[in-house]
KEVO-626607 format. One record per residue (C-alpha): x, y, z; residue in three letters. Coordinates in steps of 0.2 Angstrom, whole numbers, padded with zeros to 4 digits, always signed. Layout:
REM KEVO-626607
XYZALA
...
//
This chain:
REM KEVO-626607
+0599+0271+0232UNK
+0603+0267+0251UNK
+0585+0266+0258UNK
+0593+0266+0276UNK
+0598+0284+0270UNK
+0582+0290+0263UNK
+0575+0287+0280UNK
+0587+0296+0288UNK
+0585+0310+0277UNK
+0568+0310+0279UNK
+0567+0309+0295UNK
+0579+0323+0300UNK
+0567+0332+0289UNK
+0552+0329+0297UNK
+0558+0331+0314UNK
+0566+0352+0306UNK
+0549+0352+0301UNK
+0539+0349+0316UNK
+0551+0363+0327UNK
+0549+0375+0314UNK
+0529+0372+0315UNK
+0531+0374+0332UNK
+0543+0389+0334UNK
+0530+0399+0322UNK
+0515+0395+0329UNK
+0506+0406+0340UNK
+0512+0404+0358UNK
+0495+0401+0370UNK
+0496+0414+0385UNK
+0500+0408+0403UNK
+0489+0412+0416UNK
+0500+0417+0432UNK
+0496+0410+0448UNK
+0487+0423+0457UNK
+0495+0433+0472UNK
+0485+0430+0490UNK
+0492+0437+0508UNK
+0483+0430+0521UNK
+0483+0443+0536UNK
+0478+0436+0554UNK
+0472+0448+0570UNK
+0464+0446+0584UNK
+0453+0463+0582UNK
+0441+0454+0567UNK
+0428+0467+0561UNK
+0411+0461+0560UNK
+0402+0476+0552UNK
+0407+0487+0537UNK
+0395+0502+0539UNK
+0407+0514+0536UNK
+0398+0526+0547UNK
+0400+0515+0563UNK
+0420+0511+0560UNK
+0428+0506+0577UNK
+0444+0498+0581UNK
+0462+0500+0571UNK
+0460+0487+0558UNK
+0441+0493+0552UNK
+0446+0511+0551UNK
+0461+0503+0541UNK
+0451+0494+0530UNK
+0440+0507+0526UNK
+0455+0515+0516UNK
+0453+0498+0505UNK
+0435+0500+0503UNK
+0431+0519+0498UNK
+0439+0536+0491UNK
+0442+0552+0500UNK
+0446+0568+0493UNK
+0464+0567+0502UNK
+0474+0551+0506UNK
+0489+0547+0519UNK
+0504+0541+0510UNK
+0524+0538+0515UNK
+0531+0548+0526UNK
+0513+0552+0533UNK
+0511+0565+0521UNK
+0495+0570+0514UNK
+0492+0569+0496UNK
+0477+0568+0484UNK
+0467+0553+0480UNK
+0449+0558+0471UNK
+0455+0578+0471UNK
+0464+0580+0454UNK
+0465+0601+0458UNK
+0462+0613+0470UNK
+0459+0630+0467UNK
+0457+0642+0484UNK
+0447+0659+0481UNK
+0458+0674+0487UNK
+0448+0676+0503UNK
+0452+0660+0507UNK
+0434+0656+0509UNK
+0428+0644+0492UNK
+0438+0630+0487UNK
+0434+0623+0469UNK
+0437+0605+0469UNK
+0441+0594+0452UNK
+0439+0577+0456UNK
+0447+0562+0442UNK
+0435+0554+0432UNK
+0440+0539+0432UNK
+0433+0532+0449UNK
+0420+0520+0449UNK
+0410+0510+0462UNK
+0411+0491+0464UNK
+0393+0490+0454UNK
+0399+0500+0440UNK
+0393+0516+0443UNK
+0403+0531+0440UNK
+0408+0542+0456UNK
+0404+0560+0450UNK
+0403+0575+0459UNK
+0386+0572+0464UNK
+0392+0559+0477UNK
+0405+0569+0484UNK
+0392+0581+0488UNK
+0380+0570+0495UNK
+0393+0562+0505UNK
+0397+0577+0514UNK
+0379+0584+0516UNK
+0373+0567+0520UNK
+0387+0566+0535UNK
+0384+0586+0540UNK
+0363+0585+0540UNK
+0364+0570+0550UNK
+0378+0575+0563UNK
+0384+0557+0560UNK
+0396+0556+0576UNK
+0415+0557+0571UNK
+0416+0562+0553UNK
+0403+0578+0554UNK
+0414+0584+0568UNK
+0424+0586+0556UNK
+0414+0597+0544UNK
+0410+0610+0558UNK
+0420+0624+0547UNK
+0410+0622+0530UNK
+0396+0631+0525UNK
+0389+0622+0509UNK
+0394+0609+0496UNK
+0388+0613+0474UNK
+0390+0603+0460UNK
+0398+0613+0446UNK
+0396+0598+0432UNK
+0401+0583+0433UNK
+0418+0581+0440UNK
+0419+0597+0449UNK
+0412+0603+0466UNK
+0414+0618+0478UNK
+0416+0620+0494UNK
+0412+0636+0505UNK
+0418+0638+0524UNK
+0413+0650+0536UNK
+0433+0656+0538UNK
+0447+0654+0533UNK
+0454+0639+0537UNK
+0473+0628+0540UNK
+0477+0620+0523UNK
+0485+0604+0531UNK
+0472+0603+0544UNK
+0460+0603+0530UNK
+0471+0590+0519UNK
+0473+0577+0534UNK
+0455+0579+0542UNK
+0439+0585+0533UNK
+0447+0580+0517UNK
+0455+0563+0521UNK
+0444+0554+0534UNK
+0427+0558+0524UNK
+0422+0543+0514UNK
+0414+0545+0498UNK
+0398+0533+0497UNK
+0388+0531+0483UNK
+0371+0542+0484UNK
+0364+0530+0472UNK
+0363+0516+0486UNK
+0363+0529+0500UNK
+0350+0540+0498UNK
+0337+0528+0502UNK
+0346+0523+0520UNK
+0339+0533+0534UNK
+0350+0541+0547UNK
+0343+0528+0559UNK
+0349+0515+0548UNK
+0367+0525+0546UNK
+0369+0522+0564UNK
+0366+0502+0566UNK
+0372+0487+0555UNK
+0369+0486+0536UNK
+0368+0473+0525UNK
+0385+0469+0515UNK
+0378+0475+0499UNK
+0375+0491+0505UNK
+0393+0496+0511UNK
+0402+0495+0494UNK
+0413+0509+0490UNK
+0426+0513+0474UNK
+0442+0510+0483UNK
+0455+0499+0477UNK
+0449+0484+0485UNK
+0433+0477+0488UNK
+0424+0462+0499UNK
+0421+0448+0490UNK
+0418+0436+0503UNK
+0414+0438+0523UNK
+0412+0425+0536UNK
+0407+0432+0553UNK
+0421+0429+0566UNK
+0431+0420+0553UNK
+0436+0428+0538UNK
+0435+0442+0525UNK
+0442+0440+0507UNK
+0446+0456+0499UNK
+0447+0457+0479UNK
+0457+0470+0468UNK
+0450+0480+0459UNK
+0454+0484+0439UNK
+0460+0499+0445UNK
+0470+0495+0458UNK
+0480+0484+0445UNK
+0478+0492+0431UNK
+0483+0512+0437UNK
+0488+0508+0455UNK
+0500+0495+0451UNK
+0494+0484+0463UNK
+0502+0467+0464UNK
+0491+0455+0477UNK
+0474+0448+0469UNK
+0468+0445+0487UNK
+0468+0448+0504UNK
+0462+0436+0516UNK
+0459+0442+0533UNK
+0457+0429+0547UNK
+0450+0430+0563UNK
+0458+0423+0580UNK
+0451+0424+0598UNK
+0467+0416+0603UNK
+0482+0424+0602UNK
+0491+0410+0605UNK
+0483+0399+0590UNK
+0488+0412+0578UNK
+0504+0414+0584UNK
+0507+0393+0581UNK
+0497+0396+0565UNK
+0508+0409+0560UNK
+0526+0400+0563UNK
+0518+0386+0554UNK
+0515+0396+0538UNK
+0496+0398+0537UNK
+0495+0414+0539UNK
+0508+0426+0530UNK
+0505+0442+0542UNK
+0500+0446+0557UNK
+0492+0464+0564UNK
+0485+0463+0581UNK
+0487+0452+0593UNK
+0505+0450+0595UNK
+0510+0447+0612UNK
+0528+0452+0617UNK
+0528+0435+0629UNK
+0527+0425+0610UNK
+0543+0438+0606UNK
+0558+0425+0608UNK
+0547+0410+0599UNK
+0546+0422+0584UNK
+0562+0428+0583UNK
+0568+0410+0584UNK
+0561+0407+0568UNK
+0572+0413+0552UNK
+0558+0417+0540UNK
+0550+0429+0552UNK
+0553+0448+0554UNK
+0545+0458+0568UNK
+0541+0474+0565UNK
+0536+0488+0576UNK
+0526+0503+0569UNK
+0525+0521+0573UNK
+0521+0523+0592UNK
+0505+0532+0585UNK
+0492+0522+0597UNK
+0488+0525+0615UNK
+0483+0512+0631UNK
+0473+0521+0640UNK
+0461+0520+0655UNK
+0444+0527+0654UNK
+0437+0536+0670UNK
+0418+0538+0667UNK
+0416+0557+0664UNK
+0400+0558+0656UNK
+0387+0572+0667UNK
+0371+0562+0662UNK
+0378+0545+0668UNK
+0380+0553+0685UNK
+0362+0562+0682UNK
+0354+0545+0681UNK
+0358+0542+0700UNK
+0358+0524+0695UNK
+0366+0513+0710UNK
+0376+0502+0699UNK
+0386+0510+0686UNK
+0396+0525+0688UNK
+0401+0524+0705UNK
+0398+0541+0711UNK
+0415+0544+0719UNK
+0424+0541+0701UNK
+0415+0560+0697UNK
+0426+0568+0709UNK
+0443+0572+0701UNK
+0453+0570+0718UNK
+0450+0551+0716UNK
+0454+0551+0696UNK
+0471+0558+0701UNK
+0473+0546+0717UNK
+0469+0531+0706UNK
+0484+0539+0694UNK
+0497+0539+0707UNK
+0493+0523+0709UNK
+0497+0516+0692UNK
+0516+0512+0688UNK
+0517+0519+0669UNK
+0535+0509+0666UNK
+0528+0493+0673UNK
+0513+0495+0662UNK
+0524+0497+0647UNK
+0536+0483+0650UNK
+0520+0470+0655UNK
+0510+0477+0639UNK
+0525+0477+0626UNK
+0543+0473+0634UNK
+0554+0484+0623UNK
+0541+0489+0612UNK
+0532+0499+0624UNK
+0534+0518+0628UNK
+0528+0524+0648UNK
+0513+0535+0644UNK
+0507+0555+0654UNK
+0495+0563+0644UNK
+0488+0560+0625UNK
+0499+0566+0610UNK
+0514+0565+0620UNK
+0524+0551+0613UNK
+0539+0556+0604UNK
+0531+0556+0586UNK
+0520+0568+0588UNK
+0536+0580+0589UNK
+0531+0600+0592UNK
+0511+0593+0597UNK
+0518+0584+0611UNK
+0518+0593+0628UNK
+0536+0590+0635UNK
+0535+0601+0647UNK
+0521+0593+0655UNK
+0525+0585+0672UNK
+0519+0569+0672UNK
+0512+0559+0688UNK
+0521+0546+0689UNK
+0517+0533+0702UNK
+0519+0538+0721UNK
+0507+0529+0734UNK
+0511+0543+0748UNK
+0503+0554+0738UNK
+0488+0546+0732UNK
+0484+0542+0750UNK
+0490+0561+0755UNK
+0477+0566+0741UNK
+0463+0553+0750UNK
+0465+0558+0766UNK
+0463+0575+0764UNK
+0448+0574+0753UNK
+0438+0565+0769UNK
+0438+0547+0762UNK
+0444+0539+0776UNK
+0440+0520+0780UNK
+0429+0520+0796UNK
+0427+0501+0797UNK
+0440+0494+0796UNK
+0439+0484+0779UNK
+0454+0489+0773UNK
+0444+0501+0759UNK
+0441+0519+0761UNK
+0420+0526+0758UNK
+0414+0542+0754UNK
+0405+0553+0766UNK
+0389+0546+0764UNK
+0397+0528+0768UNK
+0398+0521+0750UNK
+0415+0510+0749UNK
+0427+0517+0735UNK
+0425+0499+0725UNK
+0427+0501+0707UNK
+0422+0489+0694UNK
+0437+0488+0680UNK
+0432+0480+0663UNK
+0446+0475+0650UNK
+0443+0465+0633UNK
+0447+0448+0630UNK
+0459+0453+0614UNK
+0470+0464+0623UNK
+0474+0450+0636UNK
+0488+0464+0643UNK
+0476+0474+0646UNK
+0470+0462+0662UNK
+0489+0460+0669UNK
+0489+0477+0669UNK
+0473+0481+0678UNK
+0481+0466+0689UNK
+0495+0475+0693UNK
+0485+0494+0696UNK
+0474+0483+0707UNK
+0486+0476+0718UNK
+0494+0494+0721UNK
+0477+0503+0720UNK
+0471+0493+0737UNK
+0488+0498+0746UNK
+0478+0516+0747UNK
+0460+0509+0750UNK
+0455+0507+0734UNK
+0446+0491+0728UNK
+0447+0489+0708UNK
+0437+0473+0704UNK
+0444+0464+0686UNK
+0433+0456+0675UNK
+0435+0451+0655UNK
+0423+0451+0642UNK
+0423+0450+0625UNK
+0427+0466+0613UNK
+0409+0470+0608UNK
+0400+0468+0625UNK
+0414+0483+0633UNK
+0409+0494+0619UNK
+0391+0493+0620UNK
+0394+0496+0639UNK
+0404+0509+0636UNK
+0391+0518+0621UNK
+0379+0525+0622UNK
+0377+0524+0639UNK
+0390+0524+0649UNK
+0385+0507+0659UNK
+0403+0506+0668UNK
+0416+0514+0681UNK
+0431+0510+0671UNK
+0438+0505+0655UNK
+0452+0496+0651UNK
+0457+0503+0632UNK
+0467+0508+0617UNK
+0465+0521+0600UNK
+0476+0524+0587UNK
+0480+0539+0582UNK
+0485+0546+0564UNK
+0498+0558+0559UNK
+0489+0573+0561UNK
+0481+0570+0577UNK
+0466+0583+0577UNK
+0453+0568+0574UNK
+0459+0559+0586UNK
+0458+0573+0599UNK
+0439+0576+0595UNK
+0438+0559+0605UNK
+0438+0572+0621UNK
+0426+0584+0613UNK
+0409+0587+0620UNK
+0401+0584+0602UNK
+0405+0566+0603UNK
+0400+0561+0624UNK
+0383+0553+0621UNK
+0371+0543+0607UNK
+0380+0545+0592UNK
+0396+0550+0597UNK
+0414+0538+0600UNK
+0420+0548+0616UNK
+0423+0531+0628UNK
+0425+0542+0643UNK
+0410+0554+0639UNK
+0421+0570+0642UNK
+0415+0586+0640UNK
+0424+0605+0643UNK
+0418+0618+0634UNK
+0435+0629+0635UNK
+0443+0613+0628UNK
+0431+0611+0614UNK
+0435+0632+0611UNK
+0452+0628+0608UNK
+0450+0612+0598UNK
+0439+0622+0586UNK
+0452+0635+0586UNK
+0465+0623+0579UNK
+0458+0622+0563UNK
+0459+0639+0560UNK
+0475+0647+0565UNK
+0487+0649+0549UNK
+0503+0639+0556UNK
+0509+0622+0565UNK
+0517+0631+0578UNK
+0499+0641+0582UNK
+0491+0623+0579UNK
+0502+0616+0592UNK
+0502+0628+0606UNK
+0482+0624+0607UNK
+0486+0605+0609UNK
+0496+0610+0623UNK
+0486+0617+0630UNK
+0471+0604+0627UNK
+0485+0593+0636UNK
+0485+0603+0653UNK
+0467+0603+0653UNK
+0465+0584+0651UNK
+0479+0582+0661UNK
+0470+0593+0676UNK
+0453+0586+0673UNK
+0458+0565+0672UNK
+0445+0560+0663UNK
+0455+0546+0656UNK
+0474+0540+0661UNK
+0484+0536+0649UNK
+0498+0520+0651UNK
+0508+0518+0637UNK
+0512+0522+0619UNK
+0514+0509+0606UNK
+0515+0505+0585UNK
+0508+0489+0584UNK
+0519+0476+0584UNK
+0517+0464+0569UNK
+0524+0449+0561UNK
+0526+0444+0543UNK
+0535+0430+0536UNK
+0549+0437+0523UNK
+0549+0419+0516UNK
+0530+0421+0510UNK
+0526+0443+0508UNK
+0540+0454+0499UNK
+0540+0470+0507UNK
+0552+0486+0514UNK
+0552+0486+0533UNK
+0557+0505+0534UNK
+0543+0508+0522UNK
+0530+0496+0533UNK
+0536+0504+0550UNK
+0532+0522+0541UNK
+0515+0520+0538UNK
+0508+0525+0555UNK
+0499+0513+0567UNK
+0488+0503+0555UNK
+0504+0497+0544UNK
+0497+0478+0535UNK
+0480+0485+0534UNK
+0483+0502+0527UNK
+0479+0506+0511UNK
+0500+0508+0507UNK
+0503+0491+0511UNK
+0488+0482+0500UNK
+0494+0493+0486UNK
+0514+0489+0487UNK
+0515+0474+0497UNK
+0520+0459+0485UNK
+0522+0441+0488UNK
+0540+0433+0486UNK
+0545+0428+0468UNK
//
């Protein structure tokens, strides 16, 4: 026999042998990669109370965090998210909620009826600022077992006011963990441990000032669908950092501190796509309106002049709306008149309002006929009692715009008499002028808004001037507040929006605030890096990469 052949043989045989054993064995599982967006913004939350919420990309995020009864989804419609069924009695009067039973919160507990009711009686016993004002219309909450409650409201109400306000922006907490937490405690900063929820993502890591990781939860893979493993959410104080660490690819989005000035660098780069969302948000400039401010007789802060309405509408006509626009958001920006009026909010927008515009002659016109005359010589006007009409304007250093704005007001403001002194400071240190005191003339601001904008009108609402409310002007009109409450009541849009309108002339006669401009925020996000439909991003209202539409259908690039 040819030995040279047997090998061969044998060979061949071994080698059909070793790729069958290998073709029949057991194959071992890959473990993907996982999928992590990181998100950059200027406008970093540092506490997660979800009782305290301020500023867009918090009250965003709290969306991630915990379940409502009612959700935002596309097209800014309102659909359900814990509510599974809703029956309405025929009076209109009792609603029977079925909530799903397959929530749970970030320790393992089940979410049961019992939280939904304690969340709502927790918020209503407590008056807790923004969210009870929302819970004026209901008269009690029962358990009925364990995945069904009931609600009783003293009328009958408007269903899709109800679906977008009371039953959307009420977070359900766990009454395991909350229960023991005071009211006191409700209103000031918890430890992290204390502020998890049963939304679809939760924090797993938190650096103050610098970053917040944000984990999926099995659900939000396993029933939401959702593909990214993580967020991470870093924080700038420079704009200008981000913006180089955005075109270099460390940062895959950016929400919050895009600057049109950085425009033309970004569009220079191929990979990145600007996106401006829905002109849902307002700048505005708050005029210190709150009574017991001016009760104080404090000789710092409010300058008394700013209570007389002749000045408010002086210093109005002296700010240029389409300069304010073009410095704030070049092409992006929208001249502002009075709140609710940009064009998204359709048949709620009061267009036949007529707007100030911006007329020197009649801001001086308006001053010399109200007796503040400059009688020395200064080049500022003074009240009668010889007080200079001297205004102290504070703006945030994360809404740099906000300054070359004021800039710009300033320079027109002292062409009638009117001295605005400018000054930055950081985020935090306006608010906490601003609440609960009112420690200031004027404001500098902004405030998103959602698609139904009955929350964000209760800003001008006397339940929330004060301790424990969010009105940065400290406004307060009883009429108004007749109307507003009326509003949730009437059966139809169109009643609905002939009340804003009317809100709108009020506000507009009264000036407790001026608003400048309408804007979506204008984010960035690298179409190299995060796969995503820009017509569905620029739908999903003012809060876009930090919504809970985005987590959810956001993907990364295969």
């Amino acid at each position: 026999m040819n030995h040279r052949r047997v090998l061969k043989i044998g060979s061949l045989l071994l080698v059909l042998a070793l790729v069958f054993s290998f073709a029949c064995a057991p194959t071992q599982k890959v473990e993907e990669p996982e999928k992590v967006i990181v998100i950059g913004t200027t406008m970093f939350p540092n506490d997660f109370n979800p009782m305290i919420v301020h500023g867009n990309v918090n009250f965003g995020l709290v969306a991630w965090r915990y379940d409502s009864l009612y959700q935002i989804g596309p097209e800014d419609v309102a659909q359900p998210n814990l509510a599974k069924e809703i029956v309405v009695s025929p009076d209109g009067l009792t609603y029977t909620i079925t909530i799903r039973d397959n929530a749970t919160f970030w320790d393992g507990t089940p979410l049961t009826a019992e939280d939904v009711v304690f969340s709502y009686d927790y918020i209503m016993d407590n008056e807790l600022g923004w969210y009870a004002s929302m819970c004026t219309q209901i008269k009690e909450w029962k358990v009925i077992d364990d995945y069904v409650v009931e609600m009783t409201v003293k009328e009958t109400l408007n269903r899709s006011w109800l679906n977008s306000n009371t039953f959307y922006w009420i977070p359900i907490i766990p009454k395991h963990v909350w229960q023991d937490i005071t009211p006191e405690e409700a209103l000031g900063g918890l430890p992290l441990e204390k502020t998890h929820g049963s939304g679809p993502y939760q924090i797993a890591e938190f650096a103050p000032d610098e970053y917040l990781k944000l984990r999926a939860t099995p659900f939000a893979k396993e029933v939401l669908g959702a593909n990214i493993d993580e967020y991470i959410l870093k924080g700038y104080a420079d704009a200008s950092i981000m913006t180089q660490d955005f075109i270099g690819g460390k940062i895959d989005v950016i929400y919050g501190g895009v600057s049109y000035k950085t425009v033309p660098a970004l569009e220079a780069v191929p990979e990145v796509s600007l996106v401006p969302l829905a002109a849902l948000a307002h700048d505005f400039i708050n005029l210190n309106s709150w009574s017991n401010a001016y009760a104080r007789g404090e000789e710092s802060h409010p300058h008394p002049a700013l209570k007389d309405v002749r000045v408010r509408e002086a210093l109005d006509w002296c700010l240029d709306e389409e300069v304010a626009a073009e410095i704030s958001y070049g092409k992006y920006g929208t001249p502002g008149c009075q709140l609710l009026m940009s064009p998204y909010f359709k048949d709620f927008s009061h267009t036949e309002l007529d707007c100030r515009g911006f007329d020197l002659d009649k801001a001086r016109q308006i001053l010399d006929e109200a007796g503040y005359l400059d009688t020395d010589g200064d080049g500022i006007r003074e009240t009668a009692e010889g007080l200079p009409l001297r205004f102290d304007v504070y703006s945030t250093s994360n809404h740099a715009y906000h300054l070359d704005v004021a800039t710009v007001w300033a320079r027109e403001a002292e062409k009638i008499g009117i001295k605005l002194d400018n000054s930055v400071m950081d985020w935090e240190t306006v608010w906490s002028l601003m609440l609960p005191d009112y420690e200031y003339d004027i404001v500098m601001w902004e405030w998103p808004t959602d698609p139904d904008p009955h929350y964000f009108l209760s800003g001008v609402t006397c339940a929330l001037a004060g301790e424990g409310g969010w009105s940065t002007s400290g406004y307060c009109n009883p009429e108004l507040d007749e109307w507003y409450a009326q509003a949730e009541v009437v059966p139809t849009r169109e009643e609905r929006a002939a009340l804003y309108w009317k809100i709108q002339e009020q506000l507009h006669r009264d000036i407790p605030i001026i608003v400048v401009d309408y804007f979506g925020n204008l984010c960035a996000f690298r179409n190299d890096t995060v796969d995503i439909d820009v017509e569905f991003l620029k739908g999903l209202g003012s809060y876009g990469p930090v919504s809970k539409m985005f987590a959810i259908n956001a993907d990364t690039v295969k």
